[in-house]
N, C-alpha and C positions, 0 to 999 in steps of 0.2 A: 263465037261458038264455044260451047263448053269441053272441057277437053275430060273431065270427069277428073280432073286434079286439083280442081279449087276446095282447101278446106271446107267441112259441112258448118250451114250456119246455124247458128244458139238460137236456142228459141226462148223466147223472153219467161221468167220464173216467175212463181210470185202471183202478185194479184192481175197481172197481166201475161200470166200463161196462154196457152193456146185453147184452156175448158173460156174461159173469160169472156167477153166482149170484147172486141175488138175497137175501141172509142182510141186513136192516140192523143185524144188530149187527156190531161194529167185526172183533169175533172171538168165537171159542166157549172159548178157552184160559181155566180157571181158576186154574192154578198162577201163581207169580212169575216169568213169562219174562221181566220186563223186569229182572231182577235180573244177570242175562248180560250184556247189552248195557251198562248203566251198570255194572259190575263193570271191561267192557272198556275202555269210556270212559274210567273215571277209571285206568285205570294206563296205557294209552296219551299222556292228557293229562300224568302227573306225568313220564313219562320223558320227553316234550316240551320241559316244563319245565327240566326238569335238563339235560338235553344242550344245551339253547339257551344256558344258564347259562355252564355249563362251556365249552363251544365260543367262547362270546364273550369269555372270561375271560382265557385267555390269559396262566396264569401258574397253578402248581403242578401241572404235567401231567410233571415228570421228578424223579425221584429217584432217584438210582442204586440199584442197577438196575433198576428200572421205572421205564416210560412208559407215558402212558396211554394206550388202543384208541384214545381220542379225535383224538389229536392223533399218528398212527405211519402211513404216514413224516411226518415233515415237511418239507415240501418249499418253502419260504420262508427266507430269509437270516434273517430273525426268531424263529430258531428257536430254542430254549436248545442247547449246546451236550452230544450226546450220547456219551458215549466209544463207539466201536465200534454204535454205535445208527443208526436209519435217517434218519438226514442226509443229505436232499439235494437241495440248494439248485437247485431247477431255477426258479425263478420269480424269482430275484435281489433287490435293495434296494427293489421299486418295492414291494411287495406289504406292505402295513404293518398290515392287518387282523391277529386270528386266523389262526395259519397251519391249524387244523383244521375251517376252512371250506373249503380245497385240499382236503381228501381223503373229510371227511364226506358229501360229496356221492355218492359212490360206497356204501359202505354203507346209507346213506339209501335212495336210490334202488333199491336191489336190494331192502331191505325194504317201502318204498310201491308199488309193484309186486307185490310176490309174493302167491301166489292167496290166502295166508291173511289174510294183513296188509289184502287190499283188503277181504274179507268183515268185518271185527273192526269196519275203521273206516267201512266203507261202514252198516252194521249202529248202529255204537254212537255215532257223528256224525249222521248221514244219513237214519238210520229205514228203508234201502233194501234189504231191509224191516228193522224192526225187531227180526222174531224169526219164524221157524217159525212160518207158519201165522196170521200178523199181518200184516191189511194195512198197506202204508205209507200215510204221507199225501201223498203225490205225485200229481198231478194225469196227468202223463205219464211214460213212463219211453223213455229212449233210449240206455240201457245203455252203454259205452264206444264210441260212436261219434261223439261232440264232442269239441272241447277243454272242459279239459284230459285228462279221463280219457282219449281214444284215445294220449295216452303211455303207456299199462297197457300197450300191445303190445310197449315195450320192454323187457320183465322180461331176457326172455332176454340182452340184451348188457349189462344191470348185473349177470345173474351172471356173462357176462363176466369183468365188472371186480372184482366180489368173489372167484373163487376167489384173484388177486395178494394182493389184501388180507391174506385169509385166511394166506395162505403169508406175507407181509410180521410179520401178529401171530403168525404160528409162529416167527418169529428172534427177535422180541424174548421170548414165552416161552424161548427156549434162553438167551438174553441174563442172563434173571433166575434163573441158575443160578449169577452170579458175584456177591459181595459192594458194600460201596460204595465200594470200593477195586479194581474190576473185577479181584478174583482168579478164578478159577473154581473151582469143587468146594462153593459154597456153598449154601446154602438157607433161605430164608425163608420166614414163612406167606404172603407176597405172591406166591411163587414158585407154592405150591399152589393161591392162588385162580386164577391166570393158566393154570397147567394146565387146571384146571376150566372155564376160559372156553373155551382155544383148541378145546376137545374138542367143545364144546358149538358154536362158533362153526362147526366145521368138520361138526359132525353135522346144521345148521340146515342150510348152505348145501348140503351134497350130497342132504339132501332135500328140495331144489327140485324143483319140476315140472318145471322146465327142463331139468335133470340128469338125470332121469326118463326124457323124451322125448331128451335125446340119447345114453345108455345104448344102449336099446332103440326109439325111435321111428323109422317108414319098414321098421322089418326085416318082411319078409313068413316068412322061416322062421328061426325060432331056434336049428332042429337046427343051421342049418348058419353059425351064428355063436355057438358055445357060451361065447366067453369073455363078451361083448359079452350073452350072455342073462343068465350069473351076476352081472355086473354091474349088470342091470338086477333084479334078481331082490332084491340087497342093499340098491340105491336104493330099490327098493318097500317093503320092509320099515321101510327110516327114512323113506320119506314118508308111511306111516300114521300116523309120528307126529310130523310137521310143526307141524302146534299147541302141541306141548307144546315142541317144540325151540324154536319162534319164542320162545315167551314166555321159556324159561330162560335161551336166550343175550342175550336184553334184558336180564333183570335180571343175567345173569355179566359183561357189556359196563359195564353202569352202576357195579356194585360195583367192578367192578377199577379204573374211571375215579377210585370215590369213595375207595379206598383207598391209590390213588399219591398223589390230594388232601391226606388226612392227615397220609399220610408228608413231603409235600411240605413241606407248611405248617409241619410241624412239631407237630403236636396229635397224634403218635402215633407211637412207633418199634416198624419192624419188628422181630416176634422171631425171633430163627434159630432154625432145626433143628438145623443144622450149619453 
């Protein structure tokens, strides 16, 4: 018999509130959905790795003629010295760190931000949620309106600062057209992978969301803004496949980094075409 002294009980928060459905299994999903999200995780985490590596290292990032995505421009006095390369020394003698701690921050920033990158690691860190149709285990959710996440609102001015980028790693691909004697008319397999990155890097970044919406975002008639709707028209078609761009030009960014490496270090010489 209740004696009206028993503490009142909690009512569950969250995604299994009392608005909710009442289901107490976790979820109904039989397949391996969590095989996504740990897929995600761990190559998110290794390219973490690696770029933290490499960026603090701070030596074999130039071989004529390539330089790595990592460390272009450089912009510290501690820079290796790059013939006709993006040298320039705007931070002077004081800066004695990694000089590709200067510029990673930009790239970086444009990909922890963008709409895909936050789902992958919100999803495969986070559990937030964990998968389709799975609830998280979060007690409340406040979606990007604290710190840190309400910086997510800055996507749009790191892409900004990515398309320079992007155009900066376009010169050093024309760069690695010239031998290691900076003749020009040459070609190496390094020169191929760097094509393949710049394409990739430039196909990720112009299917931003952000790209997207300033394309075509605000126009009320597109009859009467035909160039400005093709445009947007081209951007829709690469942002459908946004996922697939984000990952390829991770792993194109990483290999080109790990291939100047070699060459750099010396455990591997380039072989020409011509």
């Amino acid at each position: 018999m209740a004696t009206g002294t028993e503490p009142p009980q909690q009512r569950p928060s969250g995604v299994h509130g009392a608005s909710r459905a009442a289901i107490a299994a976790r979820h109904l999903r039989t397949d391996r959905w969590w095989l996504a999200p740990a897929g995600t995780a761990a190559g998110l985490f290794a390219f973490i790795v690696y770029s933290t590596w490499r960026a603090f290292a701070n030596a074999d990032y130039y071989a004529a003629p390539y330089v790595s995505p990592f460390y272009s421009p450089c912009l510290a006095e501690n820079c290796q010295e790059m013939r006709g390369g993006p040298n320039w020394d705007l931070f002077g003698s004081w800066w004695g760190l990694s000089p590709a701690l200067l510029v990673l921050i930009f790239p970086l920033g444009f990909r922890l931000t963008c709409y895909y990158y936050r789902k992958a690691y919100y999803r495969g860190f986070w559990a937030s949620p964990p998968a389709c149709a799975v609830a998280e285990p979060h007690a409340a959710y406040t979606g990007e309106t604290r710190f840190p996440l309400v910086f997510q609102n800055a996507h749009r001015y790191f892409f900004y600062a990515a398309v320079p980028v992007a155009g900066i790693l376009t010169y050093d691909t024309v760069l690695t057209f010239r031998d290691e004697h900076y003749a020009w008319g040459h070609m190496g397999l390094g020169t191929l992978l760097f094509l393949v990155n710049i394409a990739l890097i430039w196909a990720y970044t112009l299917s931003c969301h952000s790209c997207r919406h300033i394309m075509g975002g605000k126009l009320k008639h597109f009859s009467k803004h035909p160039v400005r709707y093709r445009l947007w028209g081209w951007v829709s078609r690469l942002n459908a496949r946004h996922m697939q761009l984000a990952w390829a030009s991770l792993i194109s960014v990483a290999l080109c980094d790990f291939y100047v490496y070699l060459v750099a270090s010396g455990a591997f010489t380039d072989p020409r075409i011509f």
